[in-house]
C-alpha positions, 0 to 999 in steps of 0.5 A: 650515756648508752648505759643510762638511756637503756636503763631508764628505757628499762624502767619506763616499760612498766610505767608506760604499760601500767598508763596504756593498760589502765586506759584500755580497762578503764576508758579503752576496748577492754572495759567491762562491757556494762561501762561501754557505750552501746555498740551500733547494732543496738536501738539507741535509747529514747533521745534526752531531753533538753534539760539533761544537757545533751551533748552531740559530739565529743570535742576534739581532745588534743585540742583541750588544753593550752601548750602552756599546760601540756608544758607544766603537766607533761614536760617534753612533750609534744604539744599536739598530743597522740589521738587514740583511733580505737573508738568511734569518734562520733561519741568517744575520743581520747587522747595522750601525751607522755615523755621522759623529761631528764629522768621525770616522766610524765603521762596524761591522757584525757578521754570524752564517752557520750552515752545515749542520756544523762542516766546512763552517764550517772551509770557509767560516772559510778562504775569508774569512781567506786567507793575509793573515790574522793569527791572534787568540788566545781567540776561538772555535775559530779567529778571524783578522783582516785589516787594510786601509788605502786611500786615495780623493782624499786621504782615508784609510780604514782597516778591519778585517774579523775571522772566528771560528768556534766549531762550526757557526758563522761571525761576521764583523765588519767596522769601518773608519772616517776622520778627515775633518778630518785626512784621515787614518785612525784607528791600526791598532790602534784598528781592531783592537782595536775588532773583536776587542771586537766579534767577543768579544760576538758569539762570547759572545752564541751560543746554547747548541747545539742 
């Protein structure tokens, strides 16, 4: 048994290093700088208008989804999430669950990024989508996903990282997982429609604007 649970530990590493690492260069500290948002020192652009639906505040992101839905999409996890204190919260939030359930493993992370208006939301919603995207229908005012199957030392992993914008605001869902027993990954659309649940709540659980 020892055996077995250092063998999957081995083969979670890549799997949890490709999740965090594509948080920090898509969503993280470490995107490029034309996609984050402007660091304090810098004027704020003019504010919005209130037809551009202007958002405050991100919500709180652990908080986005029913225990029900952390359960299906994240089997094991705790239910409370792990918030990310990387970024100011005033206008950026992210947070992540991930645990090795028998031998799935399972990573999601749901992350808000305020810009100062709704033009540099389109901006920063087109740096992360990229042509490869595929359009999502009756999510905020522009959602696109993109689906990534990758293999390391035999083992499959497959992702899903899903942008939506609704005014001001950006969400931005990562989930990706494995099937350590098999080595394989889980079908594509398990992936995508696991996302597309998870963006859903996230778009709803947006604040009135402000």
């Amino acid at each position: 048994m020892r055996s077995l649970s250092l063998l999957l530990a081995a083969r979670m590493l890549p799997v949890a290093a490709l999740a965090t690492a594509g948080w920090a260069w898509t969503s993280g500290p470490y995107a490029p700088a034309e996609d984050r948002p402007a660091v304090a020192a810098e004027p704020k652009a003019a504010a919005v208008t209130e037809a551009e639906a202007a958002y405050d505040k991100p919500p709180a992101p652990c908080g986005v989804l029913k225990s029900g839905a952390v359960e299906e999409l994240v089997p094991g996890a705790d239910r409370d999430g792990k918030e990310l204190r990387l970024t100011d919260p005033e206008r950026r939030r992210t947070c992540s669950w991930s645990a090795l359930e028998g031998y799935d493993y399972r990573w999601l992370d749901i992350g808000y990024d305020l810009r100062d208006s709704t033009a540099a939301a389109r901006s920063a919603y087109a740096a992360r989508t990229g042509g490869a995207a595929e359009s999502v229908d009756g999510l905020g005012e522009q959602a696109a996903v993109v689906m990534k199957l990758s293999e390391k030392d035999g083992q499959q992993s497959r992702e899903a990282k899903l942008v939506a914008r609704s005014g001001n605001a950006v969400v931005t869902v990562t989930y990706n997982g494995s099937d350590f027993q098999s080595e394989s990954a889980p079908k594509a659309d398990t992936i995508r429609d696991g996302a597309v649940r998870a963006a859903r709540a996230a778009v709803e659980a947006l604040p009135e604007p402000g």
